[in-house]
Every structure is written in structure tokens, then in C-alpha cells.
Backbone bond lengths (Angstrom), bond angles and torsions (degrees), N, CA, C in turn:
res aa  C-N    CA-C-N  psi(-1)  N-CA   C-N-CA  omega(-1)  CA-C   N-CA-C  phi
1 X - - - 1.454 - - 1.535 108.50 -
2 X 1.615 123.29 142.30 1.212 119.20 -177.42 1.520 101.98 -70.87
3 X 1.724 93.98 161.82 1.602 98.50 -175.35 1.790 91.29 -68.11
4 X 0.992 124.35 -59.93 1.576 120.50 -168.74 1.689 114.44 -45.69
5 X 0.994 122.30 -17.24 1.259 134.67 -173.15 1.751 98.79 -84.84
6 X 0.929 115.72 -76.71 1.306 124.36 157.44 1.388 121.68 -35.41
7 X 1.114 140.01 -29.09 1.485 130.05 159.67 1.223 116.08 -93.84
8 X 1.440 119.07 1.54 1.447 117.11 158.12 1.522 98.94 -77.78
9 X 1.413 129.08 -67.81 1.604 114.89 173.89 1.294 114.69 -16.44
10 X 1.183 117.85 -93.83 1.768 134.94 157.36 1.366 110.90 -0.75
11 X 1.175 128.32 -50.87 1.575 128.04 171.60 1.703 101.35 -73.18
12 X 1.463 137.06 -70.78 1.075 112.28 170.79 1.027 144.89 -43.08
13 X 1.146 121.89 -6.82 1.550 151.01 177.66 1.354 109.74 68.78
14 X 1.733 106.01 42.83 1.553 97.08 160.71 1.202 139.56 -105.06
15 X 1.654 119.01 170.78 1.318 103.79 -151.47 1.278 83.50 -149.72
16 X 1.669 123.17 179.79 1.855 119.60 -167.40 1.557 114.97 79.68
17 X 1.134 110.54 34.59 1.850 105.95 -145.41 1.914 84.99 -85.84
18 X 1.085 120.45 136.03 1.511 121.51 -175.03 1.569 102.60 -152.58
19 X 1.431 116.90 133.91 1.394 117.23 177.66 1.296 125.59 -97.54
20 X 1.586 125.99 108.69 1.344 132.07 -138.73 1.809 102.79 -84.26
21 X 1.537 118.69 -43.41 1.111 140.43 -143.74 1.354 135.33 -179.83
22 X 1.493 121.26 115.21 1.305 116.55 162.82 1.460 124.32 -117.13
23 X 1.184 126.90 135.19 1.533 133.66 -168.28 1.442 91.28 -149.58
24 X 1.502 83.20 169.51 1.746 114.34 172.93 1.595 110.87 -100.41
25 X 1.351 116.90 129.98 1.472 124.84 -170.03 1.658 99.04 -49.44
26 X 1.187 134.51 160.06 1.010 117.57 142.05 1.682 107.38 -137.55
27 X 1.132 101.93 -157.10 1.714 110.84 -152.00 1.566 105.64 -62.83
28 X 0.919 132.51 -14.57 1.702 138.44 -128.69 1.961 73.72 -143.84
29 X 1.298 156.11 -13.55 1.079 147.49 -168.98 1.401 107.28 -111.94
30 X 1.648 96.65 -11.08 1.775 113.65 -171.52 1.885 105.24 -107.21
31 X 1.384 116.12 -13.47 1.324 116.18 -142.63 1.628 75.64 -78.87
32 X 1.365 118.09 155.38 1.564 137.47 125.65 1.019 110.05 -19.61
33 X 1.729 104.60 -86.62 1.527 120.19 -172.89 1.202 118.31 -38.12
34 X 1.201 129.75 -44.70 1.397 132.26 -175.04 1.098 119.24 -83.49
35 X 1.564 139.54 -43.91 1.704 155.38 160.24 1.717 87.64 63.62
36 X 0.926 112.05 89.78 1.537 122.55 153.63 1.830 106.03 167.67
37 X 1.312 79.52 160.05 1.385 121.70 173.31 1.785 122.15 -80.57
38 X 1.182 124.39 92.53 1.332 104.29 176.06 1.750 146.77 -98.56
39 X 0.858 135.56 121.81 1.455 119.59 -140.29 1.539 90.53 -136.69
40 X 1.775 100.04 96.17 1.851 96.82 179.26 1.531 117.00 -76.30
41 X 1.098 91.18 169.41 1.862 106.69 -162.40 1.462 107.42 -54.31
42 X 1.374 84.73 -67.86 1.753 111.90 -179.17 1.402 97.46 -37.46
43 X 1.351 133.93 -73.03 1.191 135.36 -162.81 1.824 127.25 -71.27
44 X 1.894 104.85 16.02 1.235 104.49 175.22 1.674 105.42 -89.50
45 X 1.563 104.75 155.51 1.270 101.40 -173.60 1.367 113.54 -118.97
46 X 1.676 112.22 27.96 1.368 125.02 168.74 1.571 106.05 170.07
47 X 1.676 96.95 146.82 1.345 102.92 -175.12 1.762 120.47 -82.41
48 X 1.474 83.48 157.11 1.796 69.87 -160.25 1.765 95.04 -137.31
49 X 1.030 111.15 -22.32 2.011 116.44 178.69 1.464 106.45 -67.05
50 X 0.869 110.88 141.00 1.643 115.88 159.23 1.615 113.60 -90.80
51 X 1.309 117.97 146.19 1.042 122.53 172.90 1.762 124.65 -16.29
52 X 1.472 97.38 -71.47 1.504 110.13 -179.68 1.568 110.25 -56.72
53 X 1.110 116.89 -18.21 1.723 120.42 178.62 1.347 100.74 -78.23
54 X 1.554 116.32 -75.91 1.598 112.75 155.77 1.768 124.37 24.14
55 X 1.754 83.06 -98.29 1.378 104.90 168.37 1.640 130.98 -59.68
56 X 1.614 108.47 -11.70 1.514 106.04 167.42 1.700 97.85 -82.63
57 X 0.971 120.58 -54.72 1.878 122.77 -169.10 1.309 107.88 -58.59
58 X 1.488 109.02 -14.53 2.109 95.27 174.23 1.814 102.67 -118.59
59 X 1.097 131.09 22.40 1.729 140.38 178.30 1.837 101.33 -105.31
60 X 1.240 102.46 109.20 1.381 120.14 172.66 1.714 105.60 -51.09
61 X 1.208 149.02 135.59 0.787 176.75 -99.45 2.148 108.44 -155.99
62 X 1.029 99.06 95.86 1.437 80.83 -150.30 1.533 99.24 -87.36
63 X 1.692 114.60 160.33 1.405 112.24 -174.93 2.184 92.04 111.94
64 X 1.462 95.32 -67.18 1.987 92.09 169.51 0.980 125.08 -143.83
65 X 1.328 110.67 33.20 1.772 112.78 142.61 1.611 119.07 97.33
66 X 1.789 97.16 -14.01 1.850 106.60 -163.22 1.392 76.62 -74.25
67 X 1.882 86.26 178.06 1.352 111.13 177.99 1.533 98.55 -101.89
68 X 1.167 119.34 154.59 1.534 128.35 -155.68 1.745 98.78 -84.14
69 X 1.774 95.98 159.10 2.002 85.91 168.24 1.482 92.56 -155.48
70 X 1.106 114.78 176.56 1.711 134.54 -126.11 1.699 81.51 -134.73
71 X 1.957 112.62 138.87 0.967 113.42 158.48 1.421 140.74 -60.39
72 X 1.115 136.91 140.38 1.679 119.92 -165.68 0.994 90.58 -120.17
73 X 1.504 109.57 -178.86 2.086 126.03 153.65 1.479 97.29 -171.08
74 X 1.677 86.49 123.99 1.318 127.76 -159.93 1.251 123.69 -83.67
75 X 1.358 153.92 91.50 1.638 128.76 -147.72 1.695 73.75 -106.37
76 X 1.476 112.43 144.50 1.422 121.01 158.10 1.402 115.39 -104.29
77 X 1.640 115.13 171.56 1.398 115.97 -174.00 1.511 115.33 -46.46
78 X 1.554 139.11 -14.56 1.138 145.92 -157.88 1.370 104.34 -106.59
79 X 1.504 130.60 -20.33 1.074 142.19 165.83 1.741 99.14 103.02
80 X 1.282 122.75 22.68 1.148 119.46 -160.96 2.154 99.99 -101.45
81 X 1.480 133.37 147.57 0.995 129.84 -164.23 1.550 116.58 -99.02
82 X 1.762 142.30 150.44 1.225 116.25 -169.72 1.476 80.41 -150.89
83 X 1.387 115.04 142.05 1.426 114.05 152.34 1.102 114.81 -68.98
84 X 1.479 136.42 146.47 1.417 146.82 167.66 1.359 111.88 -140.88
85 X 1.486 113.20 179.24 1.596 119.17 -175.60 2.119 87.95 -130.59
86 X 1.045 80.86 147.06 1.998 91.38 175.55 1.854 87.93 -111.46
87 X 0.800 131.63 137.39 1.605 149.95 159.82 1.411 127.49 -124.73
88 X 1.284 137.99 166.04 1.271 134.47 -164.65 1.579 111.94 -144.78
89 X 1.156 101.99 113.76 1.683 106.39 -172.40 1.109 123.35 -114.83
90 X 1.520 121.90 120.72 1.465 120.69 -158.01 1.904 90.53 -92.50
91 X 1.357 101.72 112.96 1.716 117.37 157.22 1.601 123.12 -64.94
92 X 0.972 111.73 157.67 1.586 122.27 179.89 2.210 94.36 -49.43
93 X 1.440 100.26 -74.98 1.721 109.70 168.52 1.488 127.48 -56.79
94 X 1.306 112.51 -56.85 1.483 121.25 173.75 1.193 110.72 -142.37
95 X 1.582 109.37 -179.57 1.661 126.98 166.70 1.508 125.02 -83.98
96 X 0.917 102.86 126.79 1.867 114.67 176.31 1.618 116.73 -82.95
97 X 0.871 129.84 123.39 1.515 105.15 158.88 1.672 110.92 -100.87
98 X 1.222 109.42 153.48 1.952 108.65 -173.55 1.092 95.91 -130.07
99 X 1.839 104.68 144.63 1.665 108.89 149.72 1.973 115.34 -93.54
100 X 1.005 99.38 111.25 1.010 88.64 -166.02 1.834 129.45 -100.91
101 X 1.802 99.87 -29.68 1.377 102.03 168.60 1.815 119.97 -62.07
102 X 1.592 110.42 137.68 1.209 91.90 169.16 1.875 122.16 80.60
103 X 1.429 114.78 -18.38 1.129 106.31 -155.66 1.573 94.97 -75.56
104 X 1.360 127.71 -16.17 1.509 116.05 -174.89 1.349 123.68 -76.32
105 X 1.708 113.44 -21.96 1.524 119.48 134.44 1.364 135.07 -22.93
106 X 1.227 99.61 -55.15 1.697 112.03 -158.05 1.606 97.73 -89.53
107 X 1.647 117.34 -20.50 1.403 103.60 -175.45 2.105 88.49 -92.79
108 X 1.241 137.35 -18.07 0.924 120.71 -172.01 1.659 107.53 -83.29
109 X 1.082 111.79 -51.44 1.692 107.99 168.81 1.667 122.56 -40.34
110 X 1.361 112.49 -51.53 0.972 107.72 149.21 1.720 165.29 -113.95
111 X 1.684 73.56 52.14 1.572 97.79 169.26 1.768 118.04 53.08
112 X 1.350 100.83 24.73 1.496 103.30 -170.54 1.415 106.59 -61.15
113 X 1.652 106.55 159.17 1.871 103.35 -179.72 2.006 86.95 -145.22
114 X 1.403 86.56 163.91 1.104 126.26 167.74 1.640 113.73 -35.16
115 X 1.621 121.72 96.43 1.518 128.61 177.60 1.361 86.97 91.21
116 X 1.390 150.92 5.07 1.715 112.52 158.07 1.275 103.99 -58.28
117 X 1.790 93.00 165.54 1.445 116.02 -166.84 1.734 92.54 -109.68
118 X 1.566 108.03 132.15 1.189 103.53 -169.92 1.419 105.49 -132.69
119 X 1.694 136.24 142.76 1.296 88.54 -177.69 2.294 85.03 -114.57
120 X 0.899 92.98 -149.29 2.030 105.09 -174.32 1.369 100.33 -146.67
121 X 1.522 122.36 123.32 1.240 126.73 171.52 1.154 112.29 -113.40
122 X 1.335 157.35 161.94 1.234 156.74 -172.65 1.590 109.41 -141.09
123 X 1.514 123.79 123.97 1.471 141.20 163.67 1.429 120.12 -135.06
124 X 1.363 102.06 162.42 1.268 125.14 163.33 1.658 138.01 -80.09
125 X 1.274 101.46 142.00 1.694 95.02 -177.97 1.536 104.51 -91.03
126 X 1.730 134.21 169.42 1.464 109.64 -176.90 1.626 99.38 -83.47
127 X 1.485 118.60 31.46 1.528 123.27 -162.57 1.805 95.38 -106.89
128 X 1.279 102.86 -21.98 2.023 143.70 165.07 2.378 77.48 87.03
129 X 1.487 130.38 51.74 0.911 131.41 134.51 1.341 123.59 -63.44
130 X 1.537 131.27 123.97 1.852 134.99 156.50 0.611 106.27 -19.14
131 X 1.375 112.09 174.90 1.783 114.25 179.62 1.334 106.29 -178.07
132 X 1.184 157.70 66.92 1.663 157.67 162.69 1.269 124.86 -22.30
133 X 1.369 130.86 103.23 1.699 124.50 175.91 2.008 93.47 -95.30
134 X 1.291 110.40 136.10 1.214 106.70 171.89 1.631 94.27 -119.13
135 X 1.636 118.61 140.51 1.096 119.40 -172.17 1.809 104.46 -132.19
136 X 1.210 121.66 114.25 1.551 127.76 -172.14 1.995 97.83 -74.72
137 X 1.395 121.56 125.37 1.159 123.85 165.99 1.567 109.27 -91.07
């Protein structure tokens, strides 16, 4: 993680700092149409939900049926902040989790393209709110 990245944590006063994932953007992470972020299960490399989060991302949402998602805040490679939603999508094979509010912002500000290497860090607020560091390699 860059040192600057990390003293932005440090100023929010977060702490739990754990590195979830690195992949290459691909097309469907860039689309408009789609506006999210996808970050498969299989491929996290530490747990980072608490229980009660858990159970909000798999509880149908009553009134239309989705599965529920949890407020986020997003620091991007620029150090700049975004509200988002994290959600959980059960696939034909496996589960996805997405960031999904906002994310077509965060890929337009920063000019993301097709195969960057990105990685996803995950912290806490001392409020114990999520928190997303996205870091461009």
C-alpha cells in the first residue's frame, strides 16, 4: 500500500487495514451499464465482514426482493472519498460481492482502462464502519 494511502487511513482513524484483492479491471468493471466493482469470493484473501454485515448482504429486502447492501466509503487511488453500497450477488457458480454506488465516478475520475492492476483494501472507521482503499498498481 502507498505510504500516502496509508496516512490517509491514519487520518480517518482507521484501523483493521487487510488486503482483500488484486485483479485486472476488466470490461464489465469499466461498463456504464453495469456501475460496479466486482470482487469474487473465492478470490478474497482475508475476511473482512462481520457477522451482522453477513446477514445484511444475504436478507431480501422486503417490498423488491433484492438482497440488501451495507453503506461503504471508498478512498480511490487519488485519495479522493465516495459513498458506495457493497452488495452480494448470488451467480449461477458462485457469489460476487460489488461496489456498486457511484463506482462509474470513481472509474471516470480516474481514468481507469481495461487490464489495470488494481488491488482493494478493506478498514475500519473508530465508528467500526467499512471502508474500501482502492490502490492503482
Amino acid at each position: 500500500m502507498p505510504l500516502e494511502m496509508k496516512r490517509k487511513i491514519e487520518e480517518m482513524g482507521g484501523c483493521e487495514i487487510k488486503l482483500l484483492i488484486q485483479k485486472q479491471l476488466f470490461p464489465t468493471d469499466l461498463s456504464p451499464k453495469h456501475n460496479r466493482f466486482s470482487i469474487p469470493i473465492k478470490k478474497i484473501s482475508n475476511e473482512f465482514l462481520r457477522e451482522e454485515e453477513k446477514k445484511v448482504l444475504e436478507t431480501r429486502v422486503s417490498g423488491n426482493n433484492k438482497l440488501g447492501g451495507i453503506k461503504v466509503k471508498v478512498v480511490d487511488p487519488c485519495l479522493r472519498e465516495y459513498e458506495s453500497l457493497l452488495k452480494k450477488w448470488a451467480m449461477t457458480s458462485c457469489s460476487i460481492y460489488n461496489l456498486t454506488h457511484k463506482w462509474n465516478a470513481i472509474v471516470q475520475d480516474n481514468q481507469f482502462q481495461c487490464n489495470d492492476a488494481v488491488q482493494l483494501w478493506s478498514f475500519r472507521l473508530p465508528t467500526d464502519d467499512l471502508c474500501f482503499a482502492l490502490v492503482k498498481l
